[in-house]
C-alpha positions in Angstrom: 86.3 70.0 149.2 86.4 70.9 145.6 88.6 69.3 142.8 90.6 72.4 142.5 91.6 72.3 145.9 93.3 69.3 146.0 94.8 69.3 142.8 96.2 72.7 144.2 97.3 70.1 147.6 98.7 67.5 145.5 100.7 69.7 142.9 101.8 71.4 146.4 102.6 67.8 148.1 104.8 67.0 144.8 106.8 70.6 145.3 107.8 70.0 148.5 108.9 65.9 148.2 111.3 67.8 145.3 113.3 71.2 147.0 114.7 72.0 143.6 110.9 72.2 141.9 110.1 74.3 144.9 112.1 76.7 144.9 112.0 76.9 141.0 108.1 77.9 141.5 108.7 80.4 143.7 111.4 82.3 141.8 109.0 81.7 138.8 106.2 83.3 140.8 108.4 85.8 142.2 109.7 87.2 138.7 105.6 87.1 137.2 104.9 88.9 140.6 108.0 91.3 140.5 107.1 92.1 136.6 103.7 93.3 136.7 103.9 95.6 139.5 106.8 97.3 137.5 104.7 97.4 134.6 101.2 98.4 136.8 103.9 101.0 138.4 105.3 102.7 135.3 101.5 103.0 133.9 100.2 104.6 136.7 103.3 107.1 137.3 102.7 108.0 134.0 99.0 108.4 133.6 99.2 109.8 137.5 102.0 112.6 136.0 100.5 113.3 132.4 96.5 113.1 132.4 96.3 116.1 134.4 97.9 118.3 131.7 96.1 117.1 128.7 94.8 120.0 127.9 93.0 121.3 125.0 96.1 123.9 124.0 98.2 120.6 123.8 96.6 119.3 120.8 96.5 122.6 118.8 97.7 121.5 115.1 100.5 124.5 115.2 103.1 124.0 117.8 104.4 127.0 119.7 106.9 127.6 122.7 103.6 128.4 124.7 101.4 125.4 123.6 104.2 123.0 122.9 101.6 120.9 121.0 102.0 117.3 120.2 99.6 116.9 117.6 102.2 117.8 114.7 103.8 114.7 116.6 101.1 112.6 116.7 100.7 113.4 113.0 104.1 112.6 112.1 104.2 109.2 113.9 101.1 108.2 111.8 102.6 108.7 108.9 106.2 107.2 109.8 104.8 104.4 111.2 102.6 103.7 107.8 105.4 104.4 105.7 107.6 102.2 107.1 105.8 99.7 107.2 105.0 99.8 103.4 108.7 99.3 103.0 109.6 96.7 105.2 106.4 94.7 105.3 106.6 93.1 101.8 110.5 92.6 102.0 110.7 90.6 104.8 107.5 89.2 104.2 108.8 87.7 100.4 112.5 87.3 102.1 110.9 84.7 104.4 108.9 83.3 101.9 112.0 82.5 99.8 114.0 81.1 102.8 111.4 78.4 103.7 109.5 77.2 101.2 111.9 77.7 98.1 115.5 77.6 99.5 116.8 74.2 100.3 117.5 73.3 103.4 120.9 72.9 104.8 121.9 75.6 102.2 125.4 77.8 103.3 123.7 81.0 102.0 120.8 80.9 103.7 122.4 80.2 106.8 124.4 83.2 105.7 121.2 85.3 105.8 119.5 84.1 108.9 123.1 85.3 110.8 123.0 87.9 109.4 119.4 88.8 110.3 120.0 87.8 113.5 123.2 90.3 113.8 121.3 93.0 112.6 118.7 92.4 115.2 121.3 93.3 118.2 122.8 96.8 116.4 121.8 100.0 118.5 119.5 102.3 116.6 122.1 104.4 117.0 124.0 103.2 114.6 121.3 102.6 112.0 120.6 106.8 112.4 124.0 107.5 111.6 124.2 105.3 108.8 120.9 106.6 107.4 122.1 110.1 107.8 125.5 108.9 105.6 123.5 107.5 103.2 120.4 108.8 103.1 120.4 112.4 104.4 123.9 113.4 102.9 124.6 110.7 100.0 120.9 110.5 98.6 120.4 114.4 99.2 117.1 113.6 101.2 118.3 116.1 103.5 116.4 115.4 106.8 113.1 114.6 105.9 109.9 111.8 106.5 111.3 109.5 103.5 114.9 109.4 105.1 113.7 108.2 108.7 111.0 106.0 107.2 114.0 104.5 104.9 116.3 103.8 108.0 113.4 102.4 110.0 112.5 100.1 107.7 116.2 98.7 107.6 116.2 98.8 111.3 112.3 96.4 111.9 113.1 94.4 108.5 114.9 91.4 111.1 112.5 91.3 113.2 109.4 91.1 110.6 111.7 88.5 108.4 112.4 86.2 111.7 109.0 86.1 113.2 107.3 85.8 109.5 110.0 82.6 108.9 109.0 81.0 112.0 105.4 81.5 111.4 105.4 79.6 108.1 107.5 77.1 109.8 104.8 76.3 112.0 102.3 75.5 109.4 102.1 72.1 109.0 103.6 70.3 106.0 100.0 68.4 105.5 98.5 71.6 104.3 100.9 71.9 102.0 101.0 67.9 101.1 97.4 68.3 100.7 97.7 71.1 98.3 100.0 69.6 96.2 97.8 66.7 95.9 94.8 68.8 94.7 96.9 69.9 92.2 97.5 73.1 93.1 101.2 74.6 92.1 103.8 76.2 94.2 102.8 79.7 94.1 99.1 78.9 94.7 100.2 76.8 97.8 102.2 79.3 99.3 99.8 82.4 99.1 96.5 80.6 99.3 97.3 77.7 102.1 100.6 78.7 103.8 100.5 82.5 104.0 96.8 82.6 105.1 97.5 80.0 108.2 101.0 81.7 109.0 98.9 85.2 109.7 98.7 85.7 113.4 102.7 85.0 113.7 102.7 87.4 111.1 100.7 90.5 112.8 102.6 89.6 115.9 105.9 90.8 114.6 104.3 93.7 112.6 103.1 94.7 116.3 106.6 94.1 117.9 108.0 96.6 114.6 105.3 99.5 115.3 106.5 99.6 118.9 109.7 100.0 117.9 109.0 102.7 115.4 107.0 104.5 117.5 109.3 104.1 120.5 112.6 105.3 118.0 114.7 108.4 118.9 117.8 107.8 118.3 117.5 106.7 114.6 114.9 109.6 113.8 116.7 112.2 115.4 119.9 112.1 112.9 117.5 111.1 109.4 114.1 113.0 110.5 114.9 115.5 111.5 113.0 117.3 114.9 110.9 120.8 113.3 108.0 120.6 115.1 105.0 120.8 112.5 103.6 118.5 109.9 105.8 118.0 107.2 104.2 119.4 103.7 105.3 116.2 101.8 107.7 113.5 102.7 111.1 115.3 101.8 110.2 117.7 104.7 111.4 117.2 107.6 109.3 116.5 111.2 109.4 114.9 114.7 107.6 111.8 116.0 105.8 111.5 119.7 109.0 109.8 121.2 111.2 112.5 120.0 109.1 115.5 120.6 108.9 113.9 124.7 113.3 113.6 124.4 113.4 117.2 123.0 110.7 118.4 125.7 112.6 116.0 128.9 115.7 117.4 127.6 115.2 121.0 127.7 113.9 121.0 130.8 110.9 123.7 130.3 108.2 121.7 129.4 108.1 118.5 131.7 104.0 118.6 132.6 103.7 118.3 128.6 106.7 115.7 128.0 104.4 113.7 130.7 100.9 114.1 128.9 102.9 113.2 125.8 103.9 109.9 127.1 100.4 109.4 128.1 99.6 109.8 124.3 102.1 107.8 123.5 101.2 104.9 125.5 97.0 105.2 124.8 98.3 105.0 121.1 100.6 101.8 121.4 97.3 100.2 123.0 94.5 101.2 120.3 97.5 100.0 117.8 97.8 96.7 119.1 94.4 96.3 120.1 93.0 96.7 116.5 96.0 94.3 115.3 94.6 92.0 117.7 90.9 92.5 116.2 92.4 92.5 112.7 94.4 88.9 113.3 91.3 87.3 114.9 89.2 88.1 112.1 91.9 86.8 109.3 91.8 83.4 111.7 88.0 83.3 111.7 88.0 84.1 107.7 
C-alpha cells in the first residue's frame, strides 16, 4: 500500500469522525465539479457551433452583407484594447503607488478613494456608455469614434487595475524595502527599482482581468464607438469591436453561423492574450 493511499484513508477517516467537514468537502467538490463542466460545456458548444463556418470570406478586410467579415472587428479590438490600456495602465498604476507607499495610513481621504474605487467597481457598463456618450461623444465633440470608447473603457478597468496593483505592492514585504533604505537608496529608487519590480505578477494579473473586460464590452462601446463595420481611418472614426459585431450579428438574426465563428475568434484571442501575459509575467519574475 502506497503512502498516498492512506493519507487519502486517514484524511477520509477524519471526514467522517466530523459530519460538518464532510459534507463541507463534498459541496466543495461538487461546486469544482459542477464548474468545469459548465466551462468544458460552453467551450465546446461554441467551438462545436462556430469552427465549421470559419471560412476564408469571413476574414476578408472589407465587410459586406454577404461576407459579414470580422476582421474589421478583430482589427478594431486590437487597437481598443491597446489604447485603453495606455490610458488606464499608468493611472491606476501611479494612483496605487501613491496610496501605499506615500499616503499615511489610517488617512480619511484615502479611505475616501479606496470606496470609492470599490463603488465604481459594481456600476453596469451601461452606465459608463451613457456617461461617455454625455461627455465624450456630445460634450467633447468626439462624435462616436475609437478615442471616445477607448476614453470610457479606461474609466470603466481603472478600479480594477488600481485595486489589484495596491494589493500587489502590499504584498511585498516591508524587508525589501527596510533593506533598501538601509543601502541608502531614496524613496523613489525604492519604489520603482525594489517594490514595483516584485509587485509584477499581481500587476499583469489585473491587466489580464481589464483586457477581458474590454474585449468582452458592448454595452459601453455601443453608445461611445460607435458599430460601422470597417477599420477606422484614425481614432476619431468610428468602428466596432469582436463582442459587438457578434451582439449586432445575434441580434439581427441573419447571420447566426458567423456570430458563432465570431465567438470562436473571440475566445482563441482571450487565450493567446493571456497566455503571452502569462509568458511575459514569468519572464519579469525570472529577470
Amino acid at each position: 500500500m502506497s503512502s498516498n493511499e492512506v493519507t487519502w484513508k486517514d484524511k477520509l477517516k477524519a471526514y467522517t469522525r466530523t459530519p460538518g467537514s464532510l459534507i463541507v468537502m463534498l459541496l466543495v467538490m461538487l461546486s469544482a465539479i459542477v464548474t468545469f463542466t459548465v466551462l468544458i460545456f460552453l467551450i465546446v458548444y461554441v467551438l462545436v457551433h462556430g469552427v465549421p463556418y470559419l471560412k476564408p470570406s469571413i476574414f476578408s478586410l472589407h465587410y459586406t452583407s454577404e461576407n459579414a467579415s470580422l476582421m474589421p472587428a478583430l482589427i478594431n479590438t486590437v487597437i481598443m484594447t491597446l489604447l485603453s490600456l495606455l490610458i488606464a495602465v499608468p493611472f491606476g498604476i501611479f494612483a496605487a503607488i501613491f496610496l501605499v507607499e506615500y499616503a499615511k495610513r489610517g488617512n480619511k481621504f484615502v479611505e475616501v478613494i479606496r470606496l470609492t474605487t470599490e463603488t465604481l467597481q459594481g456600476i453596469p457598463s451601461i452606465v459608463y456608455g451613457l456617461f461617455g456618450m454625455l461627455f465624450f461623444v456630445n460634450t467633447c465633440k468626439w462624435g462616436f469614434s475609437i478615442l471616445a470608447g477607448a476614453f470610457t473603457l479606461a474609466i470603466m478597468v481603472l478600479p480594477l487595475i488600481m485595486r489589484s496593483t495596491e494589493e500587489a505592492l502590499k504584498s511585498v514585504l516591508d524587508s525589501y524595502r527596510e533593506g533598501s533604505f538601509g543601502l541608502g537608496a531614496g524613496k523613489l529608487r525604492t519604489v520603482f527599482r525594489i517594490v514595483l519590480p516584485s509587485a509584477i505578477p499581481g500587476i499583469l494579473a489585473g491587466v489580464i482581468l481589464a483586457i477581458g473586460r474590454i474585449v468582452g464590452e458592448t454595452a459601453a462601446l455601443i453608445y461611445t464607438a460607435g458599430t460601422v463595420a470597417k477599420v477606422p481611418e484614425n481614432v476619431l472614426s468610428s468602428g466596432r469591436t469582436l463582442a459587438v459585431h457578434m451582439y449586432n450579428l445575434s441580434s439581427e438574426g441573419l447571420y447566426m453561423n458567423q456570430a458563432y465563428a465570431t465567438a470562436v475568434v473571440l475566445l482563441v484571442l482571450v487565450v493567446v492574450i493571456n497566455t503571452l501575459s502569462g509568458m511575459i509575467a514569468k519572464r519579469i519574475t525570472k529577470a
